[in-house]
Each structure stands twice: as structure tokens, then as C-alpha cells.
N, C-alpha and C positions, 0 to 999 in steps of 0.2 A: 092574695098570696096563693100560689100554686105550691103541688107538692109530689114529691115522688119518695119512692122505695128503692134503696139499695141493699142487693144481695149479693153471696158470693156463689161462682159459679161449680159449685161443689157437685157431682154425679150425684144420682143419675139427674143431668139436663132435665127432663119433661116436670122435675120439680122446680127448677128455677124457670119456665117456662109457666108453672100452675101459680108459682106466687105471684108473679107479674100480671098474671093474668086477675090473678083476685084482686090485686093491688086497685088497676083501672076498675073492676066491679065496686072499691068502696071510695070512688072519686078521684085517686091521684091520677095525676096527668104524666107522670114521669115515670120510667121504671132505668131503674141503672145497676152496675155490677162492675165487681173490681176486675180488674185488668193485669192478673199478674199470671202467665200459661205457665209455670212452674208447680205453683201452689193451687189453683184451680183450673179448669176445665179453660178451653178460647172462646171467650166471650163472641166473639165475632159470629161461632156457629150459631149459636143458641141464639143471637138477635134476630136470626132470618124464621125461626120457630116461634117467639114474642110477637112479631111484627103480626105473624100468618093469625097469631090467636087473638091479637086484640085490634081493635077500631082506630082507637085514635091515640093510645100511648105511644110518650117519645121517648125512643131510647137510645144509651149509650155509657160509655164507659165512666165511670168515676174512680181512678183516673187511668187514665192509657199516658203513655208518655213518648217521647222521640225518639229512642232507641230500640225499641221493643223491634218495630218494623222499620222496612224506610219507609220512607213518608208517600212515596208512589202508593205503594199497598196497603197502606193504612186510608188514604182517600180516596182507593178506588173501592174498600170495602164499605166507606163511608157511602159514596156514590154509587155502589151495588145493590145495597141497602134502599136506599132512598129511591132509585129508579121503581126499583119493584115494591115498593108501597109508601112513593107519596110523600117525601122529604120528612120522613117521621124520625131524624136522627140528630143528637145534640154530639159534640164533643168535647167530653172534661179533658183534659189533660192539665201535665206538670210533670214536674225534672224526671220521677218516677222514684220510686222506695223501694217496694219490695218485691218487683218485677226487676230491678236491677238489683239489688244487694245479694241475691238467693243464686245469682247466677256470679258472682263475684265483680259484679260492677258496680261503680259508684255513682248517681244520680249525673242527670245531662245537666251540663252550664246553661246559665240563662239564654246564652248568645245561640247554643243549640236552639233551644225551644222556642227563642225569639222566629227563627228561623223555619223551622217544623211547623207553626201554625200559620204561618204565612204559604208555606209553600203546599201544606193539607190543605187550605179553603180555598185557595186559588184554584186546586186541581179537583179537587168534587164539587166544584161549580162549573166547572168546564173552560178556564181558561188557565192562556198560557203561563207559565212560569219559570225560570228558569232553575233549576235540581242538578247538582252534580254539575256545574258548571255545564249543562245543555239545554237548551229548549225545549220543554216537554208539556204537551197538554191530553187532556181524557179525551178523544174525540165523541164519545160515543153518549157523553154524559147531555140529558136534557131537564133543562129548568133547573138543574144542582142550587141548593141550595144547606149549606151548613153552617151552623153556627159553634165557636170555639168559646168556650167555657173556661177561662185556666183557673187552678186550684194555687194559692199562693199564703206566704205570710211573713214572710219579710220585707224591709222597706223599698229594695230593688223589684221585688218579684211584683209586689204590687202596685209600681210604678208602673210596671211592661202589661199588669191586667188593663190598666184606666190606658193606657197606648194604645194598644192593640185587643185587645180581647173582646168578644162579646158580651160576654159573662166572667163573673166573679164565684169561685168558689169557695168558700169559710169553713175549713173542717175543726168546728167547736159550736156549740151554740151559748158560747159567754157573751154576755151584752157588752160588756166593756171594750172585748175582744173585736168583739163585730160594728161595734161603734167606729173605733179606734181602725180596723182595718179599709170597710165601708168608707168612712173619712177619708183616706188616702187614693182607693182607688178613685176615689169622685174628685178628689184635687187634681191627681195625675191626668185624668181626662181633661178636665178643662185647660191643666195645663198645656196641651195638644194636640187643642181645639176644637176636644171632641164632646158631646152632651152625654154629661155624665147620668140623665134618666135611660140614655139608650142601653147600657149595659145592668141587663141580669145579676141580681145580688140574688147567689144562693148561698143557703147554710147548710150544710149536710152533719148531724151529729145522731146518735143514736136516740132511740126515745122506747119507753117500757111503761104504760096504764098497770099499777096497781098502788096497793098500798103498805107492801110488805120493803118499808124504803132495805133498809139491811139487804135484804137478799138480792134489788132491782142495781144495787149497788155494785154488790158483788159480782153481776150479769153480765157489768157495761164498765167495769174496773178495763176493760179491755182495750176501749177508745184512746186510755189517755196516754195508755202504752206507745198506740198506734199516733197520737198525736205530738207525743214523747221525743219521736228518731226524728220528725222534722224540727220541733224544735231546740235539739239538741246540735244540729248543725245551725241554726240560728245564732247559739250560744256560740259556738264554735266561730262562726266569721266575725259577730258581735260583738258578744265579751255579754259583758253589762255594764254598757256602754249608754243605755238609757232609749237608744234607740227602735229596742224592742219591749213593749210594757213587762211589766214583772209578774202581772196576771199572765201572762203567758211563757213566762221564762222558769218563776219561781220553784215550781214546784218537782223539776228534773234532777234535783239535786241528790235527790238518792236513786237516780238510777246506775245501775251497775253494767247494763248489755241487753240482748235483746233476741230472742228462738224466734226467728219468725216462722217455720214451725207450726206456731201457734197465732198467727197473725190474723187477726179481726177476731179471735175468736174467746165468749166466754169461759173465764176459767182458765187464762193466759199466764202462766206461769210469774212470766217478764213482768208482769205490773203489780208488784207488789208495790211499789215504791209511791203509787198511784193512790192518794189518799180521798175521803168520801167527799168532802169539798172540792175536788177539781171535780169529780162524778158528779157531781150536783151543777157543777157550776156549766161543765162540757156537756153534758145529756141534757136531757128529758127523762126525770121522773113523778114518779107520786102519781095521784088522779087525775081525772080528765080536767079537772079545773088548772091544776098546774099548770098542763100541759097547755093548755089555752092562755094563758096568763101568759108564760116565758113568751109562746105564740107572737101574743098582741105586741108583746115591750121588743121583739125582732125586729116585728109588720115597722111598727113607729120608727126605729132605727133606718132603715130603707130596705129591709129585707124582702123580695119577691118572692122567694122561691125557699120550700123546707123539704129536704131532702130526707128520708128516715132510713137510719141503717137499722137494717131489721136483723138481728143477732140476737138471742138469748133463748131463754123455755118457756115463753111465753107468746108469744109472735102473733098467734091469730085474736087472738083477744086483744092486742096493742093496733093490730089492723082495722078488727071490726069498729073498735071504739074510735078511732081516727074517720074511720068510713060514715059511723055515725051521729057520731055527736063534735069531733073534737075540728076536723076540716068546714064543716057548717057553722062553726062559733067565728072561726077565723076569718 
């Protein structure tokens, strides 16, 4: 299993640039950041600053989405990137949240995004495509290589990951969840005759080394907020209809609305609603044994890849102890 760090790209820059940088010093391979240029800083500057500090982390947005840019400029920053050190760039993407909501847009349709990630890797690989109903290709791009990652969790969206995608991204680390999702995307490939080992199972959820559970609780009450507005339009095209498990539906029911504002962050007003059991069940808490434990039962599930959102007041001691003991178990 591989692993990375996701932060938000909050000023000043050379701090999001030092975590990332320590991140590869305690083994992870991956460093990623949200993608929303309303609420944080543009991710895109600060990868060219990541890239210059570190060897061999891969970086990239968790998650960028179709509309933010057109897709020309979003894969020639891809393939800017990658020219000048070395195809070291992944790309999460998905419909988008709260890089759309904040500006008063509502998330792209599938059929956008179907469309967006075909037309991003085709063009930071250096071939033709056609965009806007013209023919367009990077001339300038060499050896381009990207891979599209999409973040998903309904039974559509994770149809179009096992299609098309590279990778899978999971934002929970519930086993049932990741069972149940993982399942689907691996059908959907073969149903489209693609080998479903090829595609990247990553999980991205928050994780916190200590043992003061109450307060690790209260740290990371913030995720399910954040995992909340997607599954709330789930509910919304779905129903409870049975189509989407109830471990992931269930526990929206007292949500009222949503400050994004406060988004990623602990101490999130909006998740109140968000009880210690989804915290337990969505995170990573407790000791490094735990931590290793949930670990293993992901690795079994087919998970590749464990993304960690690094958010609370504790953060260097959740890195170190990953760096030391917790990435070498796994």
C-alpha cells in the first residue's frame, strides 16, 4: 500500500510546501491538496514549489474538477508540471463541491466529466483531441504521461470510474463502504473489458495517532460534514431506494445546511449533526495499533493506496508516527 498527505492550500504557501515536503521525509509517496481557489490559495502555483523540494513525490489535486478551468489549461498545467520534473503528477478529479457551490454553481454532470477526463489525458500526453468542437493538441508536450484518478460514490459515478479512470478515489475509510464501492468499480471494468487490477484503489479519509478518543473525535467531526453534501445529493437522485448502502446514507438525516466557510476544517460549525460513530467509522483514530488494524482490513479489501488528510492540532505527531512505525506495519 502506498500513501499520501492531503492539505489545504491556506497562506502562507512555503507552509504547504514544508508539509509536503516532510510528508516524503516520513515515506509517503503522494502529496495532494484541495482544489477549491475561492477558499484556499491555487494549488497549481505551489505544485511547481513541492515538485522543486522534493525527489520523488507525486503530486496533485484531491479533487480539481471540470469547471474550475477548461480543460486545455488544466492539462497543460498538468503537462507543465510534468515536463519540468519528470511526470511526477496524478489527477483526482470529480463533479466538484465546494469549488463550485462558493461561487454559486452547482457540481458538473457526469457527461461533463466523462468528457473533461478524456479530453485532459489525451492533451497532457500530447495527443490529438478534439475540444470545442475543434482539433487540438499540446505540440510542445514530451513523453506526457498522466493518470486520472476520479473521486466517486454513487452507482453511476462508479460505473464511469471502472470505464474509464485510472484510479478510484474513496472519501471514507469505512470497510463496508469501500467493500461495497471497490466491488463495483471492479465489475464495472470488466464489464468494459477492462482489468480491473489496473485501476488504483485509493481511500482518502482523515487519520489522528492519539488516545484522547473524545477530543480526536471532535478534531475530525469535520470530514463527515465534508462527506455529508455528497451524500446528500446521492439521497437526493436516490431516494432510499436501496441502491446506495445505508452505512452511507444513514446518518444525514439531521443535517440542516452547510458554511462552507468552514470547510475541511476542524471545529466546523455545520457538523453537528455528525455523530462519534460515523467519526469512528469514516477516520482513523485511536493508537498506532488501530491505525494499522483499519490499515490491514482496507490493504484485504483491495485498497492500494491511503491518502491522509492532515487537519486537526495535532498533525506532526500523526506524521511522525505514520512515518515510523504505522507506514512500515502496513
Amino acid at each position: 500500500m502506498d500513501f499520501g498527505v492531503v492539505l489545504q492550500t491556506d497562506p502562507p504557501a512555503r507552509d504547504v510546501v514544508a508539509g509536503l515536503t516532510a510528508a516524503e521525509d516520513n515515506g509517503f509517496r503522494y502529496g495532494w491538496t484541495f482544489d477549491s481557489c475561492v477558499l484556499w490559495q491555487e494549488p497549481f502555483v505551489i505544485y511547481s514549489q513541492v515538485l522543486a523540494a522534493t525527489k520523488h513525490l507525486m503530486v496533485g489535486p484531491m479533487v480539481t474538477n471540470p469547471s474550475t478551468r477548461d480543460w486545455s489549461v488544466t492539462a497543460s498545467l498538468f503537462a507543465t508540471l510534468n515536463d519540468m520534473f519528470g511526470n511526477r503528477t496524478v489527477c483526482g478529479i470529480g463533479r466538484g463541491d465546494s469549488a463550485r457551490r462558493v461561487i454559486g454553481q452547482p457540481p458538473a454532470s457526469l457527461a461533463t466529466l466523462k468528457q473533461a477526463m478524456h479530453v485532459i489525458k489525451e492533451l497532457a500526453e500530447g495527443r490529438e483531441v478534439e475540444h470545442h468542437g475543434t482539433p487540438v493538441r499540446i505540440p510542445w508536450v514530451r513523453d506526457g504521461r498522466l493518470e486520472i484518478w476520479m473521486a466517486a460514490y454513487g452507482p453511476k459515478a462508479l460505473r464511469l470510474v471502472g470505464e474509464q479512470a485510472d484510479g478510484f478515489i474513496l472519501q471514507t475509510a469505512d470497510p463496508d463502504i469501500a467493500r461495497w464501492t471497490i466491488g463495483s468499480v471492479r465489475d464495472a471494468a470488466s464489464a468494459a473489458g477492462r482489468d480491473p487490477d489496473s485501476i488504483t484503489m485509493c481511500v482518502a479519509a482523515p487519520a489522528y495517532v492519539g488516545t484522547n478518543l473524545a477530543h480526536q473525535r471532535n478534531q475530525l467531526r469535520w470530514f463527515g460534514g465534508m462527506v455529508g453534501n455528497h451524500v446528500a445529493d446521492l439521497v437526493a437522485r436516490y431516494g432510499d431506494s436501496g441502491m446506495v448502502p445505508k452505512a452511507l446514507t444513514d446518518y444525514i438525516t439531521g443535517r440542516e445546511g452547510y458554511d462552507y466557510a468552514h470547510h475541511g476544517r476542524a471545529g466546523n460549525p455545520s457538523t453537528d449533526f455528525v455523530p462519534d460513530g460515523i467519526v469512528d467509522r469514516f477516520c482513523l483514530v485511536g493508537p498506532e495499533s488501530a491505525h494499522v488494524d483499519r490499515l490491514q482490513e482496507l490493504k484485504e479489501i483491495g485498497v492500494d493506496n491511503f491518502a491522509l488528510y492532515l487537519m486537526h492540532d495535532d498533525t506532526e505527531k500523526t506524521l511522525t508516527a505514520y512515518g515510523k512505525n504505522v507506514i512500515t506495519q502496513v
